[in-house]
C-alpha positions as CSV (number, residue, x, y, z in Angstrom):
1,X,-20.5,210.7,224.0
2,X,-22.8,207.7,223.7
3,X,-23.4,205.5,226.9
4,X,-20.9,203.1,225.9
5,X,-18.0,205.4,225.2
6,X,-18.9,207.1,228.2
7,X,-19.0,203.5,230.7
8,X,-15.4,202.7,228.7
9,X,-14.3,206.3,230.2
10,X,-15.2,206.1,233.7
11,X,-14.0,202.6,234.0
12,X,-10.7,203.2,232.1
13,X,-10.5,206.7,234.5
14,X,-11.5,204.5,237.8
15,X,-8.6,201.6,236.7
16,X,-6.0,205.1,236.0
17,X,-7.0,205.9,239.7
18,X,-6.3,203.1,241.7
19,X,-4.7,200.7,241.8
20,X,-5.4,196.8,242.3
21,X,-3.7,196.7,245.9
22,X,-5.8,199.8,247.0
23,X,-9.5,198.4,245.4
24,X,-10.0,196.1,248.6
25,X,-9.0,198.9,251.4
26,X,-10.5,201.9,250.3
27,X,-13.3,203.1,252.8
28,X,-16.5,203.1,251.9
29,X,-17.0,206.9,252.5
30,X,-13.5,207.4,249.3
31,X,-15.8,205.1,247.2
32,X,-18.9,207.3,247.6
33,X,-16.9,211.1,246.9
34,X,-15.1,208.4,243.8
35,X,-18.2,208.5,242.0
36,X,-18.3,212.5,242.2
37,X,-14.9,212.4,241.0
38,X,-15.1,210.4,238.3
39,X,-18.0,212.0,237.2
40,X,-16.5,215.5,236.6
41,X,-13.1,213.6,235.2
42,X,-15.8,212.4,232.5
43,X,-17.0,216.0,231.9
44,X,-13.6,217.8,231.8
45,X,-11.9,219.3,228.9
46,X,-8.9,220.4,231.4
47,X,-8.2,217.7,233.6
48,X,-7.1,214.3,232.5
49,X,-6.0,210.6,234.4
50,X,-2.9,209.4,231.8
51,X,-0.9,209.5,234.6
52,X,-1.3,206.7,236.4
53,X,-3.1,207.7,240.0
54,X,-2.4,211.2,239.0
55,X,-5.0,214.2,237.5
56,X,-3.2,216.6,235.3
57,X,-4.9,220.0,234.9
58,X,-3.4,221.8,231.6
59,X,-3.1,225.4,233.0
60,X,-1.4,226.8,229.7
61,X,0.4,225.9,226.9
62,X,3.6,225.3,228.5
63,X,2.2,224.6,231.9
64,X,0.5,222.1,233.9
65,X,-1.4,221.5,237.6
66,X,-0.8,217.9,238.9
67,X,-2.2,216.6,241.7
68,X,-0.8,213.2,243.2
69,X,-4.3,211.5,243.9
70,X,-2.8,208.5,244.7
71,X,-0.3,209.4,246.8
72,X,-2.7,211.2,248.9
73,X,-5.1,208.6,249.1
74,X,-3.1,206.1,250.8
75,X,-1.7,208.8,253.2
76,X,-5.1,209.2,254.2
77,X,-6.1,205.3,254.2
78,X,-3.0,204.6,256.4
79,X,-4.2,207.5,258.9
80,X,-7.4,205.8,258.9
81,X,-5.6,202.4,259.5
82,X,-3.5,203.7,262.1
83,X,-6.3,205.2,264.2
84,X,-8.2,202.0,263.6
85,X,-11.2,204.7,261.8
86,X,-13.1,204.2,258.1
87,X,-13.6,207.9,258.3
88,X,-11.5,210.9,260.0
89,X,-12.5,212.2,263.3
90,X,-13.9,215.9,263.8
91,X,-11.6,215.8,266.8
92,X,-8.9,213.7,266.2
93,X,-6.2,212.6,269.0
94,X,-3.5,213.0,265.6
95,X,-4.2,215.5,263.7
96,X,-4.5,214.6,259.9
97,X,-2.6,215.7,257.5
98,X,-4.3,218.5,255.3
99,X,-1.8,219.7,252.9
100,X,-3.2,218.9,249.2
101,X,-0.5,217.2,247.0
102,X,-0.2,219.7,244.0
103,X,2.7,220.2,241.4
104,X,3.3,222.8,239.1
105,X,5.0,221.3,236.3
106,X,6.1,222.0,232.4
107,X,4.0,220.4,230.4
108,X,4.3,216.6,230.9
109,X,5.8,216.4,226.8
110,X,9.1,217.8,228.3
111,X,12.0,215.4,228.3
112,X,12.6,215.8,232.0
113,X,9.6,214.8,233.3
114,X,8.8,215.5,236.5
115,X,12.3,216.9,237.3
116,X,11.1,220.6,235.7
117,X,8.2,220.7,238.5
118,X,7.9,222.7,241.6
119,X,5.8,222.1,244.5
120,X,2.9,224.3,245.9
121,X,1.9,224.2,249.7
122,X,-1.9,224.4,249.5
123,X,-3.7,223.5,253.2
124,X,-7.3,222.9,253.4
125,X,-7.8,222.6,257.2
126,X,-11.7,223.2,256.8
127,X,-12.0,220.2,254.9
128,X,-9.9,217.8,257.1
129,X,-13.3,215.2,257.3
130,X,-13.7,215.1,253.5
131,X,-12.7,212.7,251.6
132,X,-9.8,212.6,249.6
133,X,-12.1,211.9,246.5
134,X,-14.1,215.0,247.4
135,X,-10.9,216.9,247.4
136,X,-10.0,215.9,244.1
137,X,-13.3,216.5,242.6
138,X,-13.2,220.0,243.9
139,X,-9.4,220.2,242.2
140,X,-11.0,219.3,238.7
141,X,-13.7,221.6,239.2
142,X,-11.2,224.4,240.4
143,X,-9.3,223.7,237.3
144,X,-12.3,223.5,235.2
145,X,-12.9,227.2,236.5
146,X,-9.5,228.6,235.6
147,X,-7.9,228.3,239.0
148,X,-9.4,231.3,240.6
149,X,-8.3,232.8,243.5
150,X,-5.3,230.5,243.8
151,X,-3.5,230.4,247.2
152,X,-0.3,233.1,247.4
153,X,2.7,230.9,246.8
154,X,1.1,229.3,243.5
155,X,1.9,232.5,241.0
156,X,5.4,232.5,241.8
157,X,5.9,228.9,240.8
158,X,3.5,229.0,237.8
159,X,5.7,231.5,236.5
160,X,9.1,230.1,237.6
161,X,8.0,227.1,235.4
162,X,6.5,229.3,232.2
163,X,9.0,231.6,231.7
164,X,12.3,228.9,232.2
165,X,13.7,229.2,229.4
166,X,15.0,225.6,229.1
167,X,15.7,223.0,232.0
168,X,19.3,224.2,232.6
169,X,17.3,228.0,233.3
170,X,14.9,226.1,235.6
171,X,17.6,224.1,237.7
172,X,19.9,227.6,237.6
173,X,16.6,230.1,239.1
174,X,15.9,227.4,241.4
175,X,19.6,227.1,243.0
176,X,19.3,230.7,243.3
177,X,15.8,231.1,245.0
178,X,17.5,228.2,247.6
179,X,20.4,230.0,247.9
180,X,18.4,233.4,249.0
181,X,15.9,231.8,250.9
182,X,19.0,229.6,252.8
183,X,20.7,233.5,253.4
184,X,17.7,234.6,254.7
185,X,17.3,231.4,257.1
186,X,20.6,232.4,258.6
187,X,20.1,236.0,259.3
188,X,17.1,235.0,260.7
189,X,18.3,232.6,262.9
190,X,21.4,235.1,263.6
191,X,18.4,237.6,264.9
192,X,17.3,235.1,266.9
193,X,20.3,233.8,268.2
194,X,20.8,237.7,269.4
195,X,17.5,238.3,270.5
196,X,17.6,235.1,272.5
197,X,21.2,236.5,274.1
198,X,20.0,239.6,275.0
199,X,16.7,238.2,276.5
200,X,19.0,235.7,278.6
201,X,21.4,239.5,279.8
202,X,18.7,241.5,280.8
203,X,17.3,238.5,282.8
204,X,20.9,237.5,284.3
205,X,21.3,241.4,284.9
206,X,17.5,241.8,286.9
207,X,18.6,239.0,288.6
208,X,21.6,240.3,289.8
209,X,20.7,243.3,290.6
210,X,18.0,241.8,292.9
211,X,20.6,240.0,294.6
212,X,22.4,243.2,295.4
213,X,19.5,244.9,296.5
214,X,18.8,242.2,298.7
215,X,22.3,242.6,300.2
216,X,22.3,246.0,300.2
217,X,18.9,246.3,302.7
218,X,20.3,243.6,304.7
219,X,23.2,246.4,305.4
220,X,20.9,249.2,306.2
221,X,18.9,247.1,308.4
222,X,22.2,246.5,311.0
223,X,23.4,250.0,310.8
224,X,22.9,252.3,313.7
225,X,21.9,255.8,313.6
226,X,25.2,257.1,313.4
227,X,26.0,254.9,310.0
228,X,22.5,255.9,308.3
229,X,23.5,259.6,309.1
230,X,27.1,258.9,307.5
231,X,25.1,257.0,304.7
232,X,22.9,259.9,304.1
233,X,25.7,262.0,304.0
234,X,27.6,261.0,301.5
235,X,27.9,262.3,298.6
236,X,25.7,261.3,295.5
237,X,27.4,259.3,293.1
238,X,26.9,259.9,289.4
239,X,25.3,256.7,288.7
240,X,27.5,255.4,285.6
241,X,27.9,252.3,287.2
242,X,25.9,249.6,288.9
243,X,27.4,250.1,292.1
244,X,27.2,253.8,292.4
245,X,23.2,252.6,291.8
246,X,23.3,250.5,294.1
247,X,25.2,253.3,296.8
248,X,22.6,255.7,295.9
249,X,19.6,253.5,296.7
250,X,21.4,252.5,300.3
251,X,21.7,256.5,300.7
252,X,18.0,256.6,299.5
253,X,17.0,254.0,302.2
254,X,19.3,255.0,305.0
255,X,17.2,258.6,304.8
256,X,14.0,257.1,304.2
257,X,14.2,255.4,307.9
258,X,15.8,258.7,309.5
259,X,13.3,260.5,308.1
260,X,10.0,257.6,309.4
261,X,11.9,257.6,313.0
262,X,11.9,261.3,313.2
């Protein structure tokens, strides 16, 4: 690529990127990692900018990587704005938002567009002070590499979208993956809603039987000798229920201080 084929394709990249409105506002420190990105958009035979303020990575032939460069620029240039910053904090009072907008989609010829995509959840909390320009230049150079080591929920969804069979296949596995993951949610919560219960009995249960101890020292401590000798004496109980228990820790008690004041 001569030097004027290669100026037409970084400007015609840089105008795919941004928009007018966003020119004036981006910080100075997006304009600086821009040039990075731009650079390896240039370079790449994987990643390309037809989308407008989008970079599409071709993954295979019937699958594609987008990432909504946009989108996540002026999430971060409103964060900025709204902290009154031109470049994130180390230790920010709101934490910023570091989830990296990424799509897996059929390739972008389909006839239903972005409606045969499926979202991936990739976090970069180390890199919470780069730009978002870095962040996209290290996507393109990710996708330049294959996509190594992607993150754990990025298979699933690359394959959900390669092996559909058509879109109607797509929408169909996809009801069914929400309509498993929405059982699960409720037996979860059911678990929870259980475990929470018996949490709340065992504490309504030690704190009633702390009551009834309570009561029951306060009726050793007024009898005389004569009821701590009939206490003692009476017969054990089998302990199946609480108040048995709570008789056989009076006779306990009653012998303990017969047995001190001898």
């Amino acid at each position: 690529m001569n030097e004027k084929k290669r100026r037409e394709a970084w400007m015609e990249i840089e105008k795919n990127l941004l928009d007018d409105d966003l020119v004036p506002i981006v910080p100075v420190q997006e304009w600086r990692g821009l040039t990075l990105l731009v650079e390896n958009l240039v370079n790449s035979e994987i990643c390309s900018t037809n989308e407008r303020g989008r970079i599409v990575a071709a993954l295979s032939p019937e699958v594609e990587v987008v990432m909504l460069f946009e989108e996540m620029l002026r999430r971060r240039i409103d964060y900025l704005s709204m902290l009154g910053l031109d470049r994130p904090d180390p230790d920010p009072i709101v934490k910023i938002d570091c989830h990296l907008d990424i799509w897996i989609r059929r390739r972008s010829d389909n006839e239903y567009g972005d409606k045969w995509s499926r979202k991936v959840c990739i976090l970069a909390p180390k890199a919470a002070t780069l730009p978002v320009t870095d962040l996209a230049a290290t996507f393109v150079l990710w996708a330049e590499a294959g996509f190594p080591n992607p993150p754990q929920n990025m298979g699933p969804q690359v394959d959900l979208i390669r092996t559909s069979e058509n879109y109607e296949d797509f929408q169909f596995r996809v009801s069914e993956e929400d309509r498993i993951r929405g059982e699960l949610a409720l037996r979860e919560a059911e678990r929870a809603r259980r475990s929470r219960r018996r949490i709340r009995e065992q504490i309504e249960f030690q704190e009633r039987r702390k009551r009834e101890i309570e009561v029951a020292e306060k009726e050793i401590s007024s009898m005389g000798w004569r009821e701590l000798i009939d206490a003692v004496q009476q017969k054990k109980p089998l302990l199946s229920a609480e108040n048995d228990r709570i008789e056989e820790h009076k006779r306990i008690r009653a012998h303990q201080i017969l047995t001190s004041s001898g």
